[in-house]
N, CA and C atoms as an extended XYZ file, in Angstrom:
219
Properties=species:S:1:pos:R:3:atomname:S:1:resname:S:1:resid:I:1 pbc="F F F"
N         0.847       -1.178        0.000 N   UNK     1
C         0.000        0.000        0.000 CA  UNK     1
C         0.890        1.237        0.000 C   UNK     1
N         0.647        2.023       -1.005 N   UNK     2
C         1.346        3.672       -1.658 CA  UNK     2
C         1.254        3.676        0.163 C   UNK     2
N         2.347        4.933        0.106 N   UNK     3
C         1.646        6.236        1.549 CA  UNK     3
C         0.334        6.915        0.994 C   UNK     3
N        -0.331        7.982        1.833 N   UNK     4
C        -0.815        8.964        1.320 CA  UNK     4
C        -1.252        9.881        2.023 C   UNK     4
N        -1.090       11.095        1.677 N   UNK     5
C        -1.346       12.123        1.988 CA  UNK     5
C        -2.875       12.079        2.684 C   UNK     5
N        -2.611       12.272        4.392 N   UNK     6
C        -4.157       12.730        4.786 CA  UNK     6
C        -4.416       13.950        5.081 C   UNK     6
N        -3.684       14.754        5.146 N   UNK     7
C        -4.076       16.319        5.389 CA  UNK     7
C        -2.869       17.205        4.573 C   UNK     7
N        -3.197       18.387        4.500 N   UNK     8
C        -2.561       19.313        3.781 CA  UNK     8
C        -2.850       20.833        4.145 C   UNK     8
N        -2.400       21.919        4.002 N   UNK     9
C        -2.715       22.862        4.430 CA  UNK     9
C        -1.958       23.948        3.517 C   UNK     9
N        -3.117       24.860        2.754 N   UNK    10
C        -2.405       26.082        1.885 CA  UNK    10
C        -1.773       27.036        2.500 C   UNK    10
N        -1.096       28.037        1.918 N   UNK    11
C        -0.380       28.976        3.031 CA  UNK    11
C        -0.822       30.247        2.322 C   UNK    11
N        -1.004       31.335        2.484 N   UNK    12
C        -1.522       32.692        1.664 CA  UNK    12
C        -0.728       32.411        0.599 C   UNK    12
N         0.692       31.592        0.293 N   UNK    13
C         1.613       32.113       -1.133 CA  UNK    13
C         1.256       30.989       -1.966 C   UNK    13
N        -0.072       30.314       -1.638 N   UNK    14
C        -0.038       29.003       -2.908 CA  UNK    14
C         0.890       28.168       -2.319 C   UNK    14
N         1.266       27.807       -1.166 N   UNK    15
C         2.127       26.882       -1.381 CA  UNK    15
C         1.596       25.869        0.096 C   UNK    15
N         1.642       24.319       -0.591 N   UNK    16
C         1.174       23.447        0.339 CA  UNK    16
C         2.027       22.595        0.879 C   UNK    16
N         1.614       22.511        2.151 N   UNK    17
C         2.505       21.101        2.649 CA  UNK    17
C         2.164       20.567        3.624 C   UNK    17
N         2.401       19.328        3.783 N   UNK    18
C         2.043       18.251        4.358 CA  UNK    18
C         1.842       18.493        6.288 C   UNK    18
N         0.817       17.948        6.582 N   UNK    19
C         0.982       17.797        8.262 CA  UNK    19
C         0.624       16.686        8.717 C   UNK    19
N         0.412       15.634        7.763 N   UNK    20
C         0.650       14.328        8.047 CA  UNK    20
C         0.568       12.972        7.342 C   UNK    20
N         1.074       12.165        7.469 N   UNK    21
C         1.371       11.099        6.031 CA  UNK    21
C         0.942        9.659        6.841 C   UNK    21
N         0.130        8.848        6.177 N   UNK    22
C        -0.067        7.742        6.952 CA  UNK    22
C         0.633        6.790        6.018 C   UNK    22
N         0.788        5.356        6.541 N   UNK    23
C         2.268        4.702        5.639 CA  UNK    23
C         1.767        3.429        6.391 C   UNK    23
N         2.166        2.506        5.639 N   UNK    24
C         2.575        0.855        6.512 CA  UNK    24
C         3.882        0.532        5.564 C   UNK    24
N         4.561       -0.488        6.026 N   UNK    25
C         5.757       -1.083        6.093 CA  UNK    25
C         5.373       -2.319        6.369 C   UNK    25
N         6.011       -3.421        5.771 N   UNK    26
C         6.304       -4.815        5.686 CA  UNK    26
C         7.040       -5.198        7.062 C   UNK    26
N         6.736       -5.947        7.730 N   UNK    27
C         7.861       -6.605        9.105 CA  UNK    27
C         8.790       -7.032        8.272 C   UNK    27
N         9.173       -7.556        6.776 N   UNK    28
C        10.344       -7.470        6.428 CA  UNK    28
C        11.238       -6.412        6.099 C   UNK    28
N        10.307       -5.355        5.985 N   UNK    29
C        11.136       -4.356        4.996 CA  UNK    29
C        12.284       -3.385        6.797 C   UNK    29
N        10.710       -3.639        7.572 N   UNK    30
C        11.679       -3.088        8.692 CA  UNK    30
C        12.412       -3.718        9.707 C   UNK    30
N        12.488       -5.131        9.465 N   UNK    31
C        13.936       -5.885       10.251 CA  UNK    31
C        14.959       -5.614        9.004 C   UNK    31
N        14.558       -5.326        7.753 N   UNK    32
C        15.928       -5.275        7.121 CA  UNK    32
C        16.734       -3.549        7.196 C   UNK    32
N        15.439       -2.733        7.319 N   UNK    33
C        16.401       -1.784        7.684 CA  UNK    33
C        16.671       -1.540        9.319 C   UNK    33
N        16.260       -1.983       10.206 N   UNK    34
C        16.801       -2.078       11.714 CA  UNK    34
C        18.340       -2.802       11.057 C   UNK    34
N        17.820       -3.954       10.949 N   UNK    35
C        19.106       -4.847       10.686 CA  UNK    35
C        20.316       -3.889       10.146 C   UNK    35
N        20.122       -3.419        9.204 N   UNK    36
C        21.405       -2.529        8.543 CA  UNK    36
C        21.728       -1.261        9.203 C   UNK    36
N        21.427       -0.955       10.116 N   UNK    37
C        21.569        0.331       10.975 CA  UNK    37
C        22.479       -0.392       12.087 C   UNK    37
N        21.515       -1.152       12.695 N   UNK    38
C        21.906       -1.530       14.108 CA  UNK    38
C        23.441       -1.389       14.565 C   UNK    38
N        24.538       -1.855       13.563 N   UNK    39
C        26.063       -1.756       14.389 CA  UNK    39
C        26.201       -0.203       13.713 C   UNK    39
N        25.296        0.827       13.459 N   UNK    40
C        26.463        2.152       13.506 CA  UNK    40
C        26.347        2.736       14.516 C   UNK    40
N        27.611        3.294       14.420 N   UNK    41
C        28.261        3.900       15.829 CA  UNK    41
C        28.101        5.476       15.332 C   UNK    41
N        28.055        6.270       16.379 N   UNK    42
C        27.956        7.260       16.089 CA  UNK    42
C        29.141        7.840       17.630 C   UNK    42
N        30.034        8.660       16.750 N   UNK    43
C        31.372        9.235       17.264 CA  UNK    43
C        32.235        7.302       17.744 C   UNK    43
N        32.205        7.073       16.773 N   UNK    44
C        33.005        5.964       17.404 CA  UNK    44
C        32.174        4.573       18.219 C   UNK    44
N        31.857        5.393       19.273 N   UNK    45
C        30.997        4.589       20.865 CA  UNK    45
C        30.039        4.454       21.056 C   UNK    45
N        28.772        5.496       20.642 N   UNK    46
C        27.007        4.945       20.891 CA  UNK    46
C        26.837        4.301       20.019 C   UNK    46
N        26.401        3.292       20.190 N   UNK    47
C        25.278        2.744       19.471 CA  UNK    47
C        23.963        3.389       18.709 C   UNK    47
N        23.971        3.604       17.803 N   UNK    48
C        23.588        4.694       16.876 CA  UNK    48
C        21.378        4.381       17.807 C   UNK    48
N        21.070        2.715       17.263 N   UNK    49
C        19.853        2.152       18.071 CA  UNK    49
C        20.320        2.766       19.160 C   UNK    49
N        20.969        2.258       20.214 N   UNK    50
C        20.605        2.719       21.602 CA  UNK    50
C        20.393        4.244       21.804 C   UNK    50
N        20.921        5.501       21.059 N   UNK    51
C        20.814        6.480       21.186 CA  UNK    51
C        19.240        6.815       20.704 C   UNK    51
N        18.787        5.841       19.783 N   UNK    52
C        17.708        6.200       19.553 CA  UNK    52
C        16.298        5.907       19.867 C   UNK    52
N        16.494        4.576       20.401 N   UNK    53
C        15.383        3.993       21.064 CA  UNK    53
C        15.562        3.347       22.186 C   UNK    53
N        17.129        3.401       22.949 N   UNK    54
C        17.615        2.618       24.243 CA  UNK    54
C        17.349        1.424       23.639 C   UNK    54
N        18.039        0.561       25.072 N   UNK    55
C        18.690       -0.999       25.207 CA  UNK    55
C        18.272       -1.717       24.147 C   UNK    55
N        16.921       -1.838       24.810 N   UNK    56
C        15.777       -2.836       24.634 CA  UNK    56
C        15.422       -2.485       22.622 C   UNK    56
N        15.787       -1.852       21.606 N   UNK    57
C        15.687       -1.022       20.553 CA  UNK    57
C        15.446       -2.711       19.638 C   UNK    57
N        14.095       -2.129       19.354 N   UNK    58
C        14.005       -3.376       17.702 CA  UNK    58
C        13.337       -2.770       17.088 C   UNK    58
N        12.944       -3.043       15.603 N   UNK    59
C        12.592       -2.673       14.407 CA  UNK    59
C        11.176       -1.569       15.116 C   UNK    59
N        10.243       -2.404       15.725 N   UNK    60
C         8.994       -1.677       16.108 CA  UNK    60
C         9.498       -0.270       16.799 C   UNK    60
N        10.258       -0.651       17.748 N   UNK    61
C        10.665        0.702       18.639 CA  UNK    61
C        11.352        1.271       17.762 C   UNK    61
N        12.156        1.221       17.283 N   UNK    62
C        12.915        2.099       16.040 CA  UNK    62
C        11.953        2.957       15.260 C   UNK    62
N        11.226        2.050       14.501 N   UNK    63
C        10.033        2.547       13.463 CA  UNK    63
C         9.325        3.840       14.062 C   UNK    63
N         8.713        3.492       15.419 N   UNK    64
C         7.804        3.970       16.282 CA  UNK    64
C         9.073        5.333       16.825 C   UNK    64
N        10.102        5.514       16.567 N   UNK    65
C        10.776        6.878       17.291 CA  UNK    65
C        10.907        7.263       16.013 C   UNK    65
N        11.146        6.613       14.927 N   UNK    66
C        11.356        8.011       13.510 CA  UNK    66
C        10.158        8.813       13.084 C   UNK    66
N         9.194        7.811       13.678 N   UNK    67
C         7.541        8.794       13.488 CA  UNK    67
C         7.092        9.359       14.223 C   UNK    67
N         7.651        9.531       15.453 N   UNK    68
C         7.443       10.533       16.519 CA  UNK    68
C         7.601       12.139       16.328 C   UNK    68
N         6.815       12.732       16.889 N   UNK    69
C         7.437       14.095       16.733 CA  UNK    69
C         8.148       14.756       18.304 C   UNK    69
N         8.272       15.983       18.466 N   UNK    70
C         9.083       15.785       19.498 CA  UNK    70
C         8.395       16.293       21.143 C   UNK    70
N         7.060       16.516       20.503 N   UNK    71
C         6.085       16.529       21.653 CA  UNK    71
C         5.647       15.147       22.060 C   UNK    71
N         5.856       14.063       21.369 N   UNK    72
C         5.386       12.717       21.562 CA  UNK    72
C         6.638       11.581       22.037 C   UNK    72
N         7.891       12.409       22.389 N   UNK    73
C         9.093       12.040       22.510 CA  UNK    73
C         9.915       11.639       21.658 C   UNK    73
């Protein structure tokens, strides 16, 4: 299933943009990109996952912090 656009909003200059996108993902598509992330390091030493979703960090929790905004943590 495409994404798609559920809301939108004009601005006085003609110009639109998005305030929110609904999406699904395959449980394969996102263990393969957890999977390919997971060993980067960031400066060398964090764990790029743990910085981003702590310890416990898998595909769901990953997924679930890139769609967060930053009132929702």
């Amino acid at each position: 299933m495409p994404s798609e656009v559920v809301d939108s909003i004009d601005t006085d200059q003609d110009t639109q943009y998005v305030t929110k996108v609904v999406y699904a993902i395959s449980e394969q598509f996102a263990k393969g990109a957890y999977d390919s992330c997971k060993n980067v390091k960031v400066h060398r030493v964090v764990n790029l996952m743990t910085m981003l979703c702590g310890w416990w960090c898998d595909p769901v929790k990953f997924f679930t912090v890139l769609g967060s905004t930053a009132s929702e943590g």
